[in-house]
Structures are given as C-alpha cells and as structure tokens.
ZAMARGU-4260 file (C-alpha; in steps of 0.2 Angstrom, whole numbers, plus 5000, padded with zeros to 4 digits):
<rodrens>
0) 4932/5022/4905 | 4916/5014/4909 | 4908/5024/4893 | 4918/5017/4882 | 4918/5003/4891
5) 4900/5000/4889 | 4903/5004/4870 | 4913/4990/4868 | 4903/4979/4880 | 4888/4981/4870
10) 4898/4972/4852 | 4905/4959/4863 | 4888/4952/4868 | 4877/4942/4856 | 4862/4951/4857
15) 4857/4949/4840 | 4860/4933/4830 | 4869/4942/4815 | 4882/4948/4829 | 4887/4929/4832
20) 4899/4922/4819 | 4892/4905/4818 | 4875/4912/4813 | 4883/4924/4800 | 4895/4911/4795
25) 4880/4899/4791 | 4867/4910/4783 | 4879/4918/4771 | 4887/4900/4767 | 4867/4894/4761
30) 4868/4911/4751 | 4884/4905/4742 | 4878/4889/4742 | 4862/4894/4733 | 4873/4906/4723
35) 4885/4892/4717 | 4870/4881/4710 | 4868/4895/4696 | 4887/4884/4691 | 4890/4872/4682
40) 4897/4856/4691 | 4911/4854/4680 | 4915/4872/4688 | 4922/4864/4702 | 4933/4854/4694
45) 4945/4870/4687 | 4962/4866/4690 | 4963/4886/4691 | 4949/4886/4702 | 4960/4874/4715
50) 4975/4886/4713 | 4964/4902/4718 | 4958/4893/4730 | 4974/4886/4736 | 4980/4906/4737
55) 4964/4912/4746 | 4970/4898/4759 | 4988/4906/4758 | 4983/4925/4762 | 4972/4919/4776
60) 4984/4907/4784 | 4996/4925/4780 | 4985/4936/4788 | 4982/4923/4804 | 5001/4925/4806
65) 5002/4942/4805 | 4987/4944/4818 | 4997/4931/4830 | 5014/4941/4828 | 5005/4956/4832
70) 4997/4951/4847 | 5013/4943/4851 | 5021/4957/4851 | 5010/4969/4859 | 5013/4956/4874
75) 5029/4958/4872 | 5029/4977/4869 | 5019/4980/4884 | 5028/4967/4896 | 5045/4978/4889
80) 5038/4996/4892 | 5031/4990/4909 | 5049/4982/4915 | 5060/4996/4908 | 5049/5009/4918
85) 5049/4999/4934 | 5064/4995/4934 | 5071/5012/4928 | 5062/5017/4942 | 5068/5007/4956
90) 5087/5009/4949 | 5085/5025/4952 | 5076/5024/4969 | 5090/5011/4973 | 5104/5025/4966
95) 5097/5039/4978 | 5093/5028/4993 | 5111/5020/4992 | 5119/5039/4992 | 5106/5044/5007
100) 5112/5026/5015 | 5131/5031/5013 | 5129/5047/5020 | 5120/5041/5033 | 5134/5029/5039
105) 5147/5041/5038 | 5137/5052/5051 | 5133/5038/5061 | 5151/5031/5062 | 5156/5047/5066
110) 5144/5050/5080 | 5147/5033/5088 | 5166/5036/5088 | 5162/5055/5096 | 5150/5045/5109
115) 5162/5030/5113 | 5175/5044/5117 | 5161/5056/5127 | 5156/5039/5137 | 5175/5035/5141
120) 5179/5054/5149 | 5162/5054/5157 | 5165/5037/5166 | 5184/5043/5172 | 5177/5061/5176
125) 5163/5048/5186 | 5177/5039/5194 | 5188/5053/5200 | 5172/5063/5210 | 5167/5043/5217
130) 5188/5043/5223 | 5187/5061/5230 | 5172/5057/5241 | 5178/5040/5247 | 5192/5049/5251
135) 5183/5060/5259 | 5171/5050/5269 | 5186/5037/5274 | 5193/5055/5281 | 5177/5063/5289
140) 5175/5044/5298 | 5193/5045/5306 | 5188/5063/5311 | 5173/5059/5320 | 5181/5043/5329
145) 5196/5056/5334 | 5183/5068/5338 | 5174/5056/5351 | 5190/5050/5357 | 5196/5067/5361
150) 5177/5072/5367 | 5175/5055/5380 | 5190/5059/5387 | 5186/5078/5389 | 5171/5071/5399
155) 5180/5061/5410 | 5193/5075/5414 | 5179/5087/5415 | 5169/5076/5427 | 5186/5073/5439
160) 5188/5092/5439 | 5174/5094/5444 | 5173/5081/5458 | 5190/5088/5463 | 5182/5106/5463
165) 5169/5097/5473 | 5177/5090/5487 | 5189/5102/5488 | 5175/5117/5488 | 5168/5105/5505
170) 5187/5100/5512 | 5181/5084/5510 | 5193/5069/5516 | 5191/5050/5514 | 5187/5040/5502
175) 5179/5055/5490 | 5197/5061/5492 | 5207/5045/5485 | 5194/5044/5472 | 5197/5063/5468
180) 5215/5059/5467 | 5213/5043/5456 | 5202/5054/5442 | 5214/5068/5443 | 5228/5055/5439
185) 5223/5048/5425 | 5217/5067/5418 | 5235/5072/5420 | 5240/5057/5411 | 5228/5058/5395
190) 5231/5075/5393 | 5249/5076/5400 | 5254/5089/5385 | 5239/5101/5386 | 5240/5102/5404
195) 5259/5107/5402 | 5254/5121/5389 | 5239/5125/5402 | 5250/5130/5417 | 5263/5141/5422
200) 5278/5128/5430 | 5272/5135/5446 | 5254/5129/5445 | 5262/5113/5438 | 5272/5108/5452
205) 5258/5114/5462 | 5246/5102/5456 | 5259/5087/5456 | 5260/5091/5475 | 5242/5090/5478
210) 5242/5071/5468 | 5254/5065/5479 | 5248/5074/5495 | 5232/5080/5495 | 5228/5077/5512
215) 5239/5093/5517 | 5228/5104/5506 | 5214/5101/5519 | 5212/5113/5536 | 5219/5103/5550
220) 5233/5105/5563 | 5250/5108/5553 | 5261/5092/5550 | 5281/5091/5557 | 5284/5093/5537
225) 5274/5109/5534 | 5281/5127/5537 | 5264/5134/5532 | 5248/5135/5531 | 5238/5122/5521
230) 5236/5129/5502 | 5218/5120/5497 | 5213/5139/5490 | 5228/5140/5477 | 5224/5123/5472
235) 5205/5125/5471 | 5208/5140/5459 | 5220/5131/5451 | 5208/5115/5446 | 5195/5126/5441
240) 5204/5138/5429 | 5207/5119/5420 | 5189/5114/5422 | 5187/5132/5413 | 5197/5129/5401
245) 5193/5111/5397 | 5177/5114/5396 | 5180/5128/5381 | 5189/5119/5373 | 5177/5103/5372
250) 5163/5119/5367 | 5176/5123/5353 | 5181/5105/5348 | 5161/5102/5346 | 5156/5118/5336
255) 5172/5113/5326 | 5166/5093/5323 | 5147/5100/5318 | 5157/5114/5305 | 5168/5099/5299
260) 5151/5089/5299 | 5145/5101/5287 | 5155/5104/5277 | 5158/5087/5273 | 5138/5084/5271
265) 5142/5099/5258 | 5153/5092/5250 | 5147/5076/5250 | 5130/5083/5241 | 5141/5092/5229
270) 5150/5078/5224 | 5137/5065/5224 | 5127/5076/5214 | 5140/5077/5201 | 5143/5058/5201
275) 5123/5056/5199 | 5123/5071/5182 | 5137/5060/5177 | 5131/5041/5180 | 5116/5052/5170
280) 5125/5060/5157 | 5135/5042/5153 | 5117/5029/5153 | 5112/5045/5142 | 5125/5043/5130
285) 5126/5023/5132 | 5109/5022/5126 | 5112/5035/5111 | 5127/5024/5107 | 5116/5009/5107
290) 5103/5018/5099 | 5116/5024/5085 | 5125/5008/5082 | 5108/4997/5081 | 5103/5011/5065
295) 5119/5010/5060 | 5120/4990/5058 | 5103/4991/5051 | 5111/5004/5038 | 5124/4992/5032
300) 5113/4981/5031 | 5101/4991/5022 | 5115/4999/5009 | 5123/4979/5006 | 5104/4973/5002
305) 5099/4989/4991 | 5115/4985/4982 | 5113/4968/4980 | 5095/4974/4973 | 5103/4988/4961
310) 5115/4974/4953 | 5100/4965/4948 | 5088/4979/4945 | 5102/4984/4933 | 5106/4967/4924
315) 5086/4963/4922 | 5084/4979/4916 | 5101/4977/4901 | 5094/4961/4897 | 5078/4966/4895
320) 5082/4981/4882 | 5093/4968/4875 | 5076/4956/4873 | 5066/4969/4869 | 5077/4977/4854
325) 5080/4959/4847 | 5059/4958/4846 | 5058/4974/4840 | 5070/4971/4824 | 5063/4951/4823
330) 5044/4958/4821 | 5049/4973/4808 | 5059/4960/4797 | 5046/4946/4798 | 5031/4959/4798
335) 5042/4966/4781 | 5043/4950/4773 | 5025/4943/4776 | 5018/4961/4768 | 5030/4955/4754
340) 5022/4937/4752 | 5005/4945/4755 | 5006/4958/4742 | 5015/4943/4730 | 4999/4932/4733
345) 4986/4945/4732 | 4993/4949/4712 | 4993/4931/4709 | 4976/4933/4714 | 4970/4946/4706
350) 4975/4938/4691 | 4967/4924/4691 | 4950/4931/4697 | 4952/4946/4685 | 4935/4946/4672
355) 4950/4944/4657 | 4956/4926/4667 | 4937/4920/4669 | 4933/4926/4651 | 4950/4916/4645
360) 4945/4902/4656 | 4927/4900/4652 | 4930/4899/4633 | 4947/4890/4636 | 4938/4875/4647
365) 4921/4879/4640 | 4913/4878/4657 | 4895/4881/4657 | 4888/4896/4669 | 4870/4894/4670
370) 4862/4878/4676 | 4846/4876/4665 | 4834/4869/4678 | 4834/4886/4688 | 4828/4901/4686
375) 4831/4917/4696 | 4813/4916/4705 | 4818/4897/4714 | 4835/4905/4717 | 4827/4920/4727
380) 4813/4909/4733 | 4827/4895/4741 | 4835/4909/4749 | 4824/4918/4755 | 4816/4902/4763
385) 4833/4895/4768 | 4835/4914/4777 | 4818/4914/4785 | 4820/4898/4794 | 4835/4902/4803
390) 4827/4920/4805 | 4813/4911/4815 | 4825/4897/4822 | 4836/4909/4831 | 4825/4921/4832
395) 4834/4935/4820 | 4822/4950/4814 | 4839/4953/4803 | 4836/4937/4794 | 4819/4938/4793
400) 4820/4952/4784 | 4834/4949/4772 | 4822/4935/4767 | 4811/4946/4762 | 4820/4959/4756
405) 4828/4943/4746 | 4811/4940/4739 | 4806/4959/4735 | 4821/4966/4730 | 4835/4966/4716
410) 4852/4956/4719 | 4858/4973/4719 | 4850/4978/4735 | 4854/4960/4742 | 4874/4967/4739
415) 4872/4981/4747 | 4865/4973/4761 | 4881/4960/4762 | 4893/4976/4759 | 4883/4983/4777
420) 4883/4967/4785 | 4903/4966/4779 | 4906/4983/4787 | 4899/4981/4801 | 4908/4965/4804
425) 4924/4976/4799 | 4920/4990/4812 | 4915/4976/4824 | 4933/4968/4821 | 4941/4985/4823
430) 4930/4989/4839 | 4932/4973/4845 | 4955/4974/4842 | 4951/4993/4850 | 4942/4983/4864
435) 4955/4970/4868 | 4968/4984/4867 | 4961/4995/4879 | 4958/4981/4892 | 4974/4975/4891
440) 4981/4993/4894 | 4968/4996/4908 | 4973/4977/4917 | 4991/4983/4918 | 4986/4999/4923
445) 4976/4994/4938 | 4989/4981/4941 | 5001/4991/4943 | 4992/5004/4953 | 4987/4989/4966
450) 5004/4984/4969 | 5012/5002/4973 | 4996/5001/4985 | 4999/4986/4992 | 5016/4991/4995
455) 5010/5008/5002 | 4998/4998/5015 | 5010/4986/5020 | 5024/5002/5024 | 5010/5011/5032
460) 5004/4995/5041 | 5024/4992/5048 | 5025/5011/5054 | 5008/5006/5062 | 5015/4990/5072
465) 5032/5001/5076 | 5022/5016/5082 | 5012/5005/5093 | 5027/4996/5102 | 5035/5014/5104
470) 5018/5019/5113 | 5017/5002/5123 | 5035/5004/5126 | 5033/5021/5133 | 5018/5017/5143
475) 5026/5003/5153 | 5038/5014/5156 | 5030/5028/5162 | 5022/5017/5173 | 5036/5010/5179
480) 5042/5027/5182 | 5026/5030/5194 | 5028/5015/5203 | 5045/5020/5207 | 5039/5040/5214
485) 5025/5030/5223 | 5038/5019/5230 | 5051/5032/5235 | 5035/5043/5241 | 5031/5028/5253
490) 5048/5028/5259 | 5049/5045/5262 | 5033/5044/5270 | 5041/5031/5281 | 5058/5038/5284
495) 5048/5054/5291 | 5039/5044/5305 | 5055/5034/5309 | 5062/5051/5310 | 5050/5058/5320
500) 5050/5043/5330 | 5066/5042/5334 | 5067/5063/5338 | 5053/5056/5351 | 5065/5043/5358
505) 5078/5056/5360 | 5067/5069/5370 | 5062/5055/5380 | 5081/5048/5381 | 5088/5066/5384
510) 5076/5070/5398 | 5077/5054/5408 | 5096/5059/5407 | 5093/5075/5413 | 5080/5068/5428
515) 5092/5055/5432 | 5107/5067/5432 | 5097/5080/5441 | 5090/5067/5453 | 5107/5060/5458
520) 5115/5077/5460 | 5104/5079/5474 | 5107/5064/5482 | 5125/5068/5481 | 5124/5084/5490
525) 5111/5076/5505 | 5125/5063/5506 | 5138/5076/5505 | 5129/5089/5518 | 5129/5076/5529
530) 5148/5067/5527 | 5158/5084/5522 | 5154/5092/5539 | 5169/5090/5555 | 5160/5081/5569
535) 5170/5082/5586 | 5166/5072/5599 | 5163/5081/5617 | 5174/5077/5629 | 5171/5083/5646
540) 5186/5084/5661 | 5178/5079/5677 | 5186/5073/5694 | 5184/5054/5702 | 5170/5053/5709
545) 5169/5051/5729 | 5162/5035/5727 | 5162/5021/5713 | 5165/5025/5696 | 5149/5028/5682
550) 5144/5014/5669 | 5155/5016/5654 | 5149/5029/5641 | 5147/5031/5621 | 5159/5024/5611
555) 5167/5036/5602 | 5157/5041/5585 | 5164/5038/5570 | 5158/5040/5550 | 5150/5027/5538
560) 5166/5020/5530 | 5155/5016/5514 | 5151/5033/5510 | 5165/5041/5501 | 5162/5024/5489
565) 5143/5026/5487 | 5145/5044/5484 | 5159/5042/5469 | 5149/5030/5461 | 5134/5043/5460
570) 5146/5056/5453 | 5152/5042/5442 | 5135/5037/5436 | 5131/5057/5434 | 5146/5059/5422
575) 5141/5042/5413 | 5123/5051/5413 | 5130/5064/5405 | 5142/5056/5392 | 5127/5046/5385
580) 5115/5065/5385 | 5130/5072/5374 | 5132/5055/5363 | 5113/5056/5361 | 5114/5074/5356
585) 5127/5069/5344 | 5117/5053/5335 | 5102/5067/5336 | 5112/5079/5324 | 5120/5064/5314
590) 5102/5059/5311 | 5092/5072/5308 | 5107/5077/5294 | 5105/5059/5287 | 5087/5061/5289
595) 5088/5078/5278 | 5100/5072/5264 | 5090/5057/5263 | 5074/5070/5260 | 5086/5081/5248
600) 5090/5065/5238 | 5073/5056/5235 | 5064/5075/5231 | 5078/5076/5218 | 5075/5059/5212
605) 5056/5060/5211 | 5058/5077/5201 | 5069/5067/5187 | 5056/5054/5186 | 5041/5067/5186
610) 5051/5077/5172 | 5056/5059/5161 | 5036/5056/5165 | 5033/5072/5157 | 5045/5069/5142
615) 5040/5052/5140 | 5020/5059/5139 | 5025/5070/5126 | 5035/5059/5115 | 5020/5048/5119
620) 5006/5060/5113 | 5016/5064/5099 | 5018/5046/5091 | 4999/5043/5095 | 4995/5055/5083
625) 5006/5050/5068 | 4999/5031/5070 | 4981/5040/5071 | 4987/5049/5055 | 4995/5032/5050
630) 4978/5023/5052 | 4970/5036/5043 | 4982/5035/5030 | 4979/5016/5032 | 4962/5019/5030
635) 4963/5029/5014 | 4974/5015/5005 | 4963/5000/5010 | 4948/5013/5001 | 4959/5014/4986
640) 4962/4996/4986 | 4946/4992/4986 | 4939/5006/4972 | 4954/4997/4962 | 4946/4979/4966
645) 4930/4986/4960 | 4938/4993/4944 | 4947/4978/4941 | 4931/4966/4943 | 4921/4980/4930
650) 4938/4976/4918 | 4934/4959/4920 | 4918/4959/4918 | 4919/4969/4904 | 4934/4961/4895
655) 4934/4945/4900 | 4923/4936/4887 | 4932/4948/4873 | 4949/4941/4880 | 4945/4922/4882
660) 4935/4923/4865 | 4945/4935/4855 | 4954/4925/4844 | 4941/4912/4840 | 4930/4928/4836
665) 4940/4938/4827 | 4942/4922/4816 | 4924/4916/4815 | 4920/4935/4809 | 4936/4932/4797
670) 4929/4917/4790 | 4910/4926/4789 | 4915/4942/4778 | 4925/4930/4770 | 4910/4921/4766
675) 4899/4935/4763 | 4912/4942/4750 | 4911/4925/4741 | 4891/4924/4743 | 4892/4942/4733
680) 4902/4935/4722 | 4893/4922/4718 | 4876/4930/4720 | 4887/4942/4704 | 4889/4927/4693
685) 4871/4921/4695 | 4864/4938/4690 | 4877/4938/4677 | 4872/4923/4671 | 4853/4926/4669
690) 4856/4941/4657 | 4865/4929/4645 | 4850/4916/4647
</rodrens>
C-alpha cells in the first residue's frame, strides 16, 4: 500500500510547474494565442465557428456530468456494498444469536421450575428433621426434670434409711428417734407403691409397726402389751435390704438418664446435622435459582432487543437493495443516453472540423488564413519568449526548454512535445482517478476495521470491569469468611478456658462437698459416741445413820435434751452435702457434653469455611488469569487501534489533498489537454499556412 501509495503521492504534489494545471493551462493558452495570430480576424467571426464552439462546450459540459454521475455512483456503490455486507452480517449474527437466546431460556426456565420444586422439598424435608428434634428435646427436657425428681427424692429416702440404719445400729432413742420416724414417714409416702412391690406383707406390716412404735424396737424392760422380746434386728435387716435396694436402683436410674443423655446428644447431632446439609443444600439452590432467574431475565431481555435489532437490521437492509437497484438501473439509462448525445455531438463535430468543411468554409466565406505582417520566425520567436518568461517566473526547466526547443526545432517537434505533455496529463488523470479510488477503498477499509475494533475493546474492556468485580467480590468474601474462622477460633478459644474453668470450680465444689460431708460425719459420730451410750445412775442402799442425816447428794444426771436436734440437722446437712455433690456431678456431665458438641459444631463449621475459602481461592485464581488474558487481549486491540490510526493518518496524508482537490484538478488538467490539443491545432494551421505563403 504505502508503495503505491507513494506512486500516487508523487503526481498529486506540484513538484514541477508543468504538473500544476494553472501553469499548463496558461502557457499552452499563449501557444494557441500565438497560434491563432497566423488567422485572420474575420475568422472569429464564423457563424460555424460559434456552433463548433458551441458543441465543444456541449461534449465538456457532457463529459463533466458523466464524471459527476460516476463519482456519484461509486458513492453510492460503495455506501451499498458496505451496508448490505454489514448488515447481512449482523442479520445473521442477530438469526444465530436469537436461536442460541431461545434455547437458552428454554433451559433456564426449565432449570428454575426443577429448583423452585428442589427448594420446596428441601425446606419441608428442613422442617420435618427441625419438628423431630424439637420434639425431641421438648421430650429429653421432661425426662431429665422426672429424672431429678425421681433422683431428689431417692436421696432423701436414701439419706432417712440410713439414719434409720444408723440409730437403729446404736439403739439410739430421743429425738434422733422421732426424727428417724419423720424421714422414714415421708419415704413410705413418696414411694408408697415401690415399697409395696419391695416387701413381702410380712416385712410390710413389719415396718408400719416400727412407724407407729418404734420405741419398742429398742432393748429395754418389756411393756404390759408385748409378749416378746423386742425385734430392732428384724427391723434393721429389714431397712437395710431397702437402703440396698434404693440405692440400686438410683445407680440404675442414673446410668439409664446418662444412656438416654446420649442418645439424645446422638440424635440431636444427627439430626441437626441434617437440618445444617439441608439449610445448605436449600441457600445452595436459592442462590442457583437467583442466579438462573437474573440470566434468565437478562435473556429476555436480550432475545426482545436482538429482535427488535433484527426487525430493523432487516428493513434497512430491503430498502437499501431497493435504493441500490433503483441507482443501479437510473445510472445505466442516464450513463446510456448521455454516450448517445455524446457520440451524436462528437459526429456533429467531426463534421464541421473535417479538412472537406474548413476547405467548403474557407472558399465559401473567403476567410483569409495567413496574416501578412507575420512570419514564421516572430511567431517562434513570441513563443519561445512568451515560454521562457514563465519558465524563469515559476521557475520550470520544462518551459525553459520547450522555449528553446521552440526556437530550434520544427513545429513538428513542438507537437510531439504537446502530444507528451497531453499524455502524460492523460496518465496523470488516470493515475490520479486510480489514486482517488484506491483511497476511497482503503478509508472504508480502515474504517471499518477500527470500528469492529472498537467494538472488540469495548467487549473486552466490559469482561475486564465484570472480571474485576467477580475478583473484588470474591475477595471480600473470602475475607469475610476468615474473619468468621478467626471469630469462632476465638470463641472456641474462650469456650475451652470457660470450660476448663468451670471443671476447676467443680473439683473445688466436689471436694469441699466431700470435706464438709466427711468433716460432719465425724462430728456425728463423737456426738453419737457420746448420746447413744445407756448411762445408769448408781444407786447405793445404805442404812440411817446413828446420827443426823448427810447433806443432800447429786442430782440425778440426765442427757443434753438438744442433742438429738443438733445431731439430725448434721445428718440433714450431710445428705443436702451430698444432694448438691450428685447435682454438681450431673451439671459436670451436662457441661462437658455441651462443651464437646459445642467443639464438634464450630470444628465442623470452620472446615466448611476453610473448604468455601479454598473454592473461592480457586474460582479466584482462575478469573485473575482470564482478566490477565483479557488485558492482554486489551492490550493487543489498543496496539491494533493504534497501527490503524497510524494508517489512517498516512491515508490522509496521502489522499487528502487528491480528495479535497480532485475535482477542481481533474478539471484544470481537462481544460489544459483541452488547450494543448487546440494550441496543436492551431500551431497546424499556422504551418499550414506558411506553405501556401
């Protein structure tokens, strides 16, 4: 291109005076004007000189339109070939895209109808695993209130049975036996059923006795209502077989609560578990249903505007061949009958410029060829003079010499040198139409070529912008996602030292109960060592005196009556000691399991986050590299661009100056081998008429 370019370049430039049409257009008007002196002046004044005159005019003015239609059609032509390609094109970008865009929403509504029904099961399937664990928790709560029920007052019946043991084991009386009586009461009461299960009716009735008498279960002198011996030992067997048993079965109702304990923190896992993998499974599909509703909205929206765009891709495009066919037929018929009116002017011409005519004419209006006061030498002397001046004026070694050569030579060489000038200002014309024709093709060319560019940057530059908020997207919610595992790490953190803390409290809690218990028990049995035992007071048989009587003596001794009281509220305190040991024990286990599903839960939950941080890393990774591609991409368009700016300022540069000017050139040259050919002429007629001088 930039060959011929330059080749073309190099005729558009005035370089040389004889290449600008003014120049040409005035020396070969002083060699016609010189020519025309060898005339006679009454030669102008030819009616048939006006009327060839008058039909040069006509083939000009003939040609100039043919010239304008021309060039009016190529506009035309190429605005036509341009149009009906591009929008061939885009009608069947617009087709194919519409079919992609149809198919597309099919798929879509389908898969928003499949998730719209997946969501629906998943939330009941949610709903049903979220009833059966309330329903089970509402359970497990009701078992565990029963359970401590049941296990207080197993305690308490424990703790009287053992008191009764206690006193019985020591034959104790008193107070310690009322408050014996009292606790075994209210254990026959709560447990009325279990005890009747327990014991044969014998042991039964056995045991009501002792309640209503227990006094006569002790060693002392038989009353007027017994007929027997005291029977504490039947009775101490009795109450200790039910401590026995009462106390297996509180180990049994315990190690049953932790199994039912565990298997509802089983369960409970299980089923929360579940609930979690389904809340997952349904925010999963929610945002795959939000996902495919947004692409399919845009898809409508898409396939109405791509319609919309084919409707007028296809009207344009039928009015253009329309347009397009009517120029086509309108510039054959007028091209048709201007090359008619052309050819009928050109053999009017011919006739009247024929030798024949001008013979008929110059013996028919005597007109004089040769003017006497000139010869051939001041003809050749004029013009070569008249030449020279504007030679050296504008500076044109081409003039210059065609003076001389004026001078030297023969008219005949003078002709050949206007039939070279002529062709070359022909094959500059041609060059010049060749010119103008290939800058035209290569302007629409490169226009063309920028705006599919510009249309690839802009796509790529939009893929750029979307990549980017993908990536910022996804990085803000990675980080998001970290902040979270640092926050439930922190919590866990702190859930472990509360843990570990309140383990610490416990031991502490747990042994003081132990101390206090163990502490108490031994003051019981100082107290009791002392209270339990039979004092008898001495009494001695001895004869009056011979003489006055002795002072009085000690009063007889008798027992702290506060002791049986101080005593049952130490064995009440060592039972409430060990009630609260057992309920710490208890909180201890529901703790620690608390503490451990807690554990269970957050390891699961920063796993999830670590595994979403790894996905969302990789999506990451991967959209990074196709915007680095995209950039690059990017970056190879706006290279392009700018090679095609470059080309398109060389096409200016180049075909500016033969655009702006072409018309006005091509009819300066016109009007200059016009005036050449008549200079020839004339320069003919002046040689012609020497030889008849």
């Amino acid at each position: 291109w930039l060959k011929q370019s330059q080749r073309f370049g190099a005729t558009s430039q005035p370089l040389a005076v004889l290449s600008d049409p003014t120049m040409r257009v005035l020396a070969c008007t002083t060699l016609f004007q010189l020519s025309l002196a060898a005339r006679s002046d009454a030669d102008k004044n030819r009616p048939v000189t006006k009327v060839i005159n008058l039909l040069k005019d006509m083939v000009k003015q003939l040609e100039k339109e043919a010239e304008e239609d021309e060039e009016v059609y190529n506009k035309v032509a190429c605005w036509c070939q341009t149009n009906d390609k591009d929008k061939t094109r885009s009608i069947a970008d617009a087709e194919d895209r519409i079919n992609k865009l149809v198919n597309k929403i099919e798929e879509e509504t389908a898969s928003s109808s499949r998730l719209n029904t997946e969501i629906k099961n998943l939330e009941v399937e949610v709903e049903k695993n979220q009833a059966s664990l309330d329903k089970a928790t509402a359970n497990r709560k009701k078992e565990l209130a029963e359970f401590n029920e049941d296990e207080k007052d197993t305690l308490q019946s424990i703790s009287a049975l053992k008191s009764a043991v206690t006193v019985l084991s020591k034959h104790n009386g008193g107070a310690a036996l009322l408050d014996m009586q009292a606790a075994l009461r209210s254990t026959m009461r709560t447990h009325h059923d279990k005890i009747g299960d327990m014991l044969s009716p014998h042991e039964f009735k056995t045991v009501t006795g002792f309640l209503q008498s227990p006094e006569d279960y002790f060693d002392a002198e038989p009353t007027f209502k017994q007929s027997y011996a005291p029977q504490s030992g039947e009775i101490f067997g009795i109450l200790k077989n039910m401590l026995s048993t009462f106390e297996a079965d509180l180990s049994q109702a315990q190690k049953e609560e932790m199994q039912s304990q565990s298997a509802f923190e089983s369960l409970k896992a299980a089923k929360e578990d579940e609930i979690k993998e389904g809340q997952e499974h349904v925010e999963q599909k929610q945002e795959e249903l939000a996902n495919t509703d947004e692409s399919l909205a845009q898809a409508k929206e898409d396939l109405e505007d791509t319609r919309a765009s084919l409707s007028a891709d296809q009207s344009f495009l039928a009015n253009l061949k329309e347009k397009c066919q009517l120029t086509d037929q309108e510039y054959e018929q007028r091209t048709a009958t201007r090359q008619e009116e052309i050819s009928a002017v050109s053999e009017a011409l011919s006739f009247l410029t024929s030798d024949e005519a001008h013979d008929l004419f110059s013996r028919t209006f005597n007109f004089v060829q040769i003017r006497e006061a000139s010869t051939e030498t001041d003809r050749r002397e004029s013009a070569a003079k008249v030449l020279e001046a504007i030679g050296h004026k504008v500076a044109s070694a081409e003039l210059v010499n065609m003076a001389t050569t004026v001078r030297r030579d023969a008219f005949v060489k003078v002709k050949k040198a206007i039939d070279d000038m002529i062709a070359k200002l022909l094959q500059d014309k041609e060059d010049e139409i060749k010119q103008k024709d290939f800058c035209i093709e290569e302007l629409n060319t490169n226009e063309r070529e920028t705006e599919l560019k510009n249309r690839d940057k802009d796509e790529t530059q939009a893929k750029i912008d979307t990549l980017s908020n993908e990536i910022e997207q996804l990085t803000n919610e990675i980080d998001t996602l970290k902040a979270e595992i640092q926050s439930l790490q922190t919590n866990l953190k702190r859930a472990g030292e509360d843990r570990e803390q309140e383990n610490k409290d416990f031991q502490e809690t747990v042994a003081d109960q132990r101390a206090t218990v163990k502490l108490l028990e031994k003051t019981l049995d100082v107290l009791k060592g002392f209270y339990n035992k039979k004092h008898k007071g001495a009494s001695l048989v001895q004869e009056d005196p011979a003489g006055p009587p002795p002072p009085p003596g000690f009063k007889s001794y008798k027992k702290n009556s506060g002791s049986g009281g101080v005593m049952g509220m130490i064995q009440q305190i060592i039972a409430d000691a060990k009630t609260e040991e057992a309920e710490a024990i208890q909180a201890e286990k529901d703790a620690q399991a608390a503490y451990e599903s807690f554990v269970k839960d957050t390891n699961d939950s920063i796993t999830a986050k670590q595994d979403s941080i790894t996905d969302k890393a990789d999506t990451k990774a991967k959209k990074e590299g196709e915007r680095t591609d995209a950039k690059k991409d990017l970056e190879n368009i706006m290279i392009e661009l700018e090679e095609l700016a470059n080309e398109n300022a060389d096409l200016h540069k180049a075909c500016d100056f033969t655009l702006k000017n072409f018309d006005t050139r091509q009819q300066a040259r016109d009007e200059e081998v016009e005036g050449l050919r008549e200079a020839k002429a004339a320069l003919s007629g002046a040689q012609l008429g020497f030889l008849q001088k």
